[in-house]
NULOVEX-900260 format. One line per field, with one value per residue (C-alpha): residue in three letters; x, y, z. Coordinates in pm, 1 decimal, decimal comma, m for minus. Layout:
N
residu (ALA/...)
x (X/...)
y (Y/...)
z (Z/...)
END
This chain:
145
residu (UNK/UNK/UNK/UNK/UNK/UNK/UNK/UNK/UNK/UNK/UNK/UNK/UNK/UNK/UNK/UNK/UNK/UNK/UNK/UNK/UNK/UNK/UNK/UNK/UNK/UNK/UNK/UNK/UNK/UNK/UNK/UNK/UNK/UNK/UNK/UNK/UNK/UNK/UNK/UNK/UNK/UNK/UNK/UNK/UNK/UNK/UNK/UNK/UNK/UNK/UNK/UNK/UNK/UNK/UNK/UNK/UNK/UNK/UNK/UNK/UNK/UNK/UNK/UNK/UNK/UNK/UNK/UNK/UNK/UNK/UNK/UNK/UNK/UNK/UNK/UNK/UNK/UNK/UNK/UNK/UNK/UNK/UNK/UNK/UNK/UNK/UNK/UNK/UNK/UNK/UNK/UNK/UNK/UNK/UNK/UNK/UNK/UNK/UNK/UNK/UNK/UNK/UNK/UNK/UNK/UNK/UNK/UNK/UNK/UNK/UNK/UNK/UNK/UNK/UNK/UNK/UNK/UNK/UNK/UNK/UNK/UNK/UNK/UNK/UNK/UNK/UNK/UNK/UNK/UNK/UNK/UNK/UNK/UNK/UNK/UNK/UNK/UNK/UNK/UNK/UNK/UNK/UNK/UNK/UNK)
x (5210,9/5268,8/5081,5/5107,0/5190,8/4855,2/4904,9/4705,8/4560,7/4430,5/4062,9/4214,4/4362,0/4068,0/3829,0/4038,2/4041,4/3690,8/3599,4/3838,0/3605,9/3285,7/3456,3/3474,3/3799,7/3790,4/3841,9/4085,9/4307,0/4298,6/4387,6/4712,1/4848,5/4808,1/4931,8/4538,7/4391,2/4079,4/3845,4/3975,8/3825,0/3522,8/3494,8/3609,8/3340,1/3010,7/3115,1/3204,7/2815,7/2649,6/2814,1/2966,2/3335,1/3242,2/3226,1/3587,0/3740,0/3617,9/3844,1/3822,1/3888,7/3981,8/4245,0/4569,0/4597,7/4207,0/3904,3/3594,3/3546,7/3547,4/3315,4/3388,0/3206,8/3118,5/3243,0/3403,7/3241,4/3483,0/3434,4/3774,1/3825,0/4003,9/4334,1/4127,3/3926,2/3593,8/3441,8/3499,4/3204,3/3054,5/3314,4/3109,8/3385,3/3245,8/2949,5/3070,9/3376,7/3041,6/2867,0/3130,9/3212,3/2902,0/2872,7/3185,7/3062,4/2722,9/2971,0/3151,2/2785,7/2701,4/3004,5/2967,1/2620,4/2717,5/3004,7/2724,9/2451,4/2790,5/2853,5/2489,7/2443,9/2706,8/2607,5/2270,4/2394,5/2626,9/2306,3/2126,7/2383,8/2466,6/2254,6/2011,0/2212,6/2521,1/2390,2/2221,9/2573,4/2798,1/2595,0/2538,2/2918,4/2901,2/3101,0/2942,7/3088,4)
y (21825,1/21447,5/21180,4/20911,4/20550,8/20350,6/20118,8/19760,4/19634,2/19338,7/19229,3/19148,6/19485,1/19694,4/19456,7/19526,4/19896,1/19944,9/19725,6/19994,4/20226,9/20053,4/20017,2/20390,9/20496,4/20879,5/20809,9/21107,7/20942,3/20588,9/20769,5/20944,4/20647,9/20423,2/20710,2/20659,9/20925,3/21004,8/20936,0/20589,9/20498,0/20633,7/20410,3/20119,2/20183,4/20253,8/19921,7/19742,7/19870,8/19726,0/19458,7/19291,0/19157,3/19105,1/19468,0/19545,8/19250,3/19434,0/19549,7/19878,2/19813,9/19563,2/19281,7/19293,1/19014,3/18910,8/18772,4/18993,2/19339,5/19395,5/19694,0/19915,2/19863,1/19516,2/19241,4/18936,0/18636,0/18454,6/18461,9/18493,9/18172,2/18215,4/17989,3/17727,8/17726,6/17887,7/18209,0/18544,0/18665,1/18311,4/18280,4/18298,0/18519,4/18857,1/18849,1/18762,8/19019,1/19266,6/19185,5/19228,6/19549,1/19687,6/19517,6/19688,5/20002,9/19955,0/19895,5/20204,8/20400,9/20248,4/20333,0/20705,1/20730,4/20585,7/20806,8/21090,2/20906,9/20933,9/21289,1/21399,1/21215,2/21363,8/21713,3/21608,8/21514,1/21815,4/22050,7/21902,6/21921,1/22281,1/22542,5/22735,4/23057,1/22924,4/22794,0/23112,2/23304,0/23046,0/22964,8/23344,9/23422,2/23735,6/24010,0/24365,7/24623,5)
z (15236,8/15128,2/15132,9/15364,3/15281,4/15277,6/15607,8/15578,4/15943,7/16034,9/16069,9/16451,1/16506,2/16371,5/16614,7/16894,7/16816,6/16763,4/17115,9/17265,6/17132,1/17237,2/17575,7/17617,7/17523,8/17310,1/16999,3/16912,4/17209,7/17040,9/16731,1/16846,4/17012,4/16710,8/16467,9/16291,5/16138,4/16331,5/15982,1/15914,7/16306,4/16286,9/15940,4/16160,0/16408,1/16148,1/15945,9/16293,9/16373,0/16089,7/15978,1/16294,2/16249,0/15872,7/15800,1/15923,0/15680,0/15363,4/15065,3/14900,6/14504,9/14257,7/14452,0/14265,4/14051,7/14158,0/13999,8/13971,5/14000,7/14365,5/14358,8/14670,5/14945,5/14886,1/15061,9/14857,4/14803,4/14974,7/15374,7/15564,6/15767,9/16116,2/16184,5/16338,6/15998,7/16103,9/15933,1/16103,4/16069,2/16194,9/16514,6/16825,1/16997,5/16819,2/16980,7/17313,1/17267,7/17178,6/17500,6/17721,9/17584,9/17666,9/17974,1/18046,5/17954,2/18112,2/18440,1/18380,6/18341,6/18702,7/18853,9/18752,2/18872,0/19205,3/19273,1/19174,9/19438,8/19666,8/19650,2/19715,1/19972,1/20165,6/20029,4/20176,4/20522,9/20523,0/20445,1/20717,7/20970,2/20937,3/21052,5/20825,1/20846,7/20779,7/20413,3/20347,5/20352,1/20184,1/19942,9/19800,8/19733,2/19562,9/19612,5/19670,4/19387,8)
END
């Protein structure tokens, strides 16, 4: 079995990926159409979770070539600036992209329940529009053996 090239992402991608996630989309199918191994997403998610934006920008390791010792799991001193020059962890645009995908999923939640409220509804109307025998015979289908 060999090892896989390392693959570097963007703060951008893994934000977009992990709002997918939030959003609803299974994880294992986010994973096979990126060609991600399952692990490295749920690592984008927890960090996404706790640290906001911030969390997904962090290096693993001494930088080649860097200053300091870049412990794992510590984020560099340095904050990341955007192309318009403002910090990613400060840009307004995470939390909003964070609402929205919860409001979105918060939308999806609703929709589910009403298609649910839907369905009895009608299975309500149904029961009370057919006669009392009738229910007692579909509604045992078992056959004698």
């Amino acid at each position: 079995m060999s090892a896989q090239p390392q693959r570097a992402f963007s703060t951008e991608f893994k934000e977009r990926v992990v709002l997918r996630l939030r959003a609803g989309e299974r994880l294992a199918a986010v994973a096979g159409e990126l060609g991600i191994r399952r692990k490295l997403l749920y690592q984008w998610r927890h960090a996404y979770r706790k640290h906001g934006v911030a969390g997904l920008n962090r290096k693993r390791g001494p930088k080649p070539g860097g200053k300091g010792s870049g412990s794992p799991g510590r984020a560099s001193p340095a904050t990341p600036s955007s192309p318009d020059g403002a910090p990613v962890a400060a840009r307004p645009g995470g939390e909003l992209a964070e609402a929205k995908a919860r409001i979105a999923e918060l939308e999806r939640v609703i929709g589910r329940q009403q298609v649910d409220l839907d369905f009895f509804r009608i299975a309500l109307r149904l029961i009370d529009a057919s006669p009392q025998s009738d229910i007692a015979s579909t509604s045992t289908r078992r056959s004698k053996p």
